[in-house]
C-alpha positions in Angstrom: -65.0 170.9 -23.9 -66.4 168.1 -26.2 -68.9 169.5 -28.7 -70.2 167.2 -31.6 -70.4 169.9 -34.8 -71.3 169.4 -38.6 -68.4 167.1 -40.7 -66.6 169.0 -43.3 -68.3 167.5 -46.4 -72.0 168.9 -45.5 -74.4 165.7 -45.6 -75.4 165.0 -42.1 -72.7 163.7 -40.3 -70.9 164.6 -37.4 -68.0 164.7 -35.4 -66.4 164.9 -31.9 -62.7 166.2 -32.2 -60.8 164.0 -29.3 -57.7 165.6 -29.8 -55.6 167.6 -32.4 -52.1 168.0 -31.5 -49.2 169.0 -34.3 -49.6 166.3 -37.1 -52.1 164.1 -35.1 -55.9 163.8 -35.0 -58.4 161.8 -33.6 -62.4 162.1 -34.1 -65.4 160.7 -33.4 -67.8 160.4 -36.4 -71.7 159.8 -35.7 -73.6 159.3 -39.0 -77.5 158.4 -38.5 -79.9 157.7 -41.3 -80.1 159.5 -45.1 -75.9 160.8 -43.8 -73.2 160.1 -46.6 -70.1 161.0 -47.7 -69.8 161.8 -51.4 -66.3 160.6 -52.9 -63.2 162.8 -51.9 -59.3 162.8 -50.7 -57.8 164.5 -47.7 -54.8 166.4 -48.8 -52.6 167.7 -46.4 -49.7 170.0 -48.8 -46.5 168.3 -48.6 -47.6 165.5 -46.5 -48.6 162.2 -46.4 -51.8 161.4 -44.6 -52.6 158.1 -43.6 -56.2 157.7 -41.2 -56.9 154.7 -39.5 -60.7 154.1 -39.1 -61.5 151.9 -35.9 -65.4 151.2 -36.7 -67.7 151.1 -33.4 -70.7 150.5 -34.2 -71.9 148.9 -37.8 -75.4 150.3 -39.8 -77.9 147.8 -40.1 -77.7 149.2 -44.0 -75.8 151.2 -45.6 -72.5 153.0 -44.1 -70.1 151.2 -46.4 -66.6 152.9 -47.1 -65.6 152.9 -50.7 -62.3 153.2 -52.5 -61.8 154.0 -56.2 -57.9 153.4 -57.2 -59.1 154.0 -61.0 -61.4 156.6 -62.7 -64.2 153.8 -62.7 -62.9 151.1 -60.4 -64.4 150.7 -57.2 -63.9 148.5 -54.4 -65.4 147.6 -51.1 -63.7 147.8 -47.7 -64.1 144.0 -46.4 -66.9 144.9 -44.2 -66.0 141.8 -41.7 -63.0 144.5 -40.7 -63.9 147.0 -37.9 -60.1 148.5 -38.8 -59.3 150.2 -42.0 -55.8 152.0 -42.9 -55.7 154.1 -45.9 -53.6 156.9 -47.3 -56.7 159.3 -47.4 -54.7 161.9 -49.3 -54.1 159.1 -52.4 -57.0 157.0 -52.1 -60.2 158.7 -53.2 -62.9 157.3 -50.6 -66.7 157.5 -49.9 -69.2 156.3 -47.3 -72.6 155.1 -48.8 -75.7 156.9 -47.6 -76.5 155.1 -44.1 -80.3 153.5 -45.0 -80.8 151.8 -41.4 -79.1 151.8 -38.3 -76.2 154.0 -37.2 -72.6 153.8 -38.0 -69.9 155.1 -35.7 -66.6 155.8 -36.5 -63.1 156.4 -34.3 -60.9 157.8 -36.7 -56.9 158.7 -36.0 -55.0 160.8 -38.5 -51.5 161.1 -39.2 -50.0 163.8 -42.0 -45.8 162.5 -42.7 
């Protein structure tokens, strides 16, 4: 049974779990107004973990994934994408806090 519950990192999101089989997963993320997430990875212990982010629905502001591939560099996922790959376990990433709108996320996971 589908049940949306509470996103790992605590700040209003959530998420549908589509599937989880082996190495694989796919979610659905929800994120409605003041919901963020703060800066992070996604380690998987002797993997590598790539996550494709298929993006359904755009915030009217706010919502925008950020990268940092230095200690104070930061970069901006082109936002005219609705498909981002990353290697979530190298790539330190955050979402900005969603001001207006909702932002909806399909996102597929694979640990190598």
């Amino acid at each position: 049974m589908f049940k949306w519950i509470a996103g790992r990192q605590n700040t209003g999101y959530k998420k549908l779990k589509i599937f989880q089989f082996l190495n694989m997963d796919c979610y659905l993320l929800k994120y409605n107004e003041g919901d963020y997430i703060p800066l992070h990875t996604d380690p998987v212990p002797g993997r590598k973990h790539y996550r494709l982010n298929v993006i359904l629905k755009k915030p009217i502001e706010g919502g925008e994934l950020y990268f940092r591939d230095s200690p104070n560099q930061f970069y901006l996922e082109e936002q005219t994408s609705r498909i981002q790959l990353f290697r979530s376990d190298l790539v330190e990433h955050c979402v900005s806090e969603i001001k207006r709108g909702t932002r909806i996320v399909l996102t597929f996971g694979i640990a190598l």
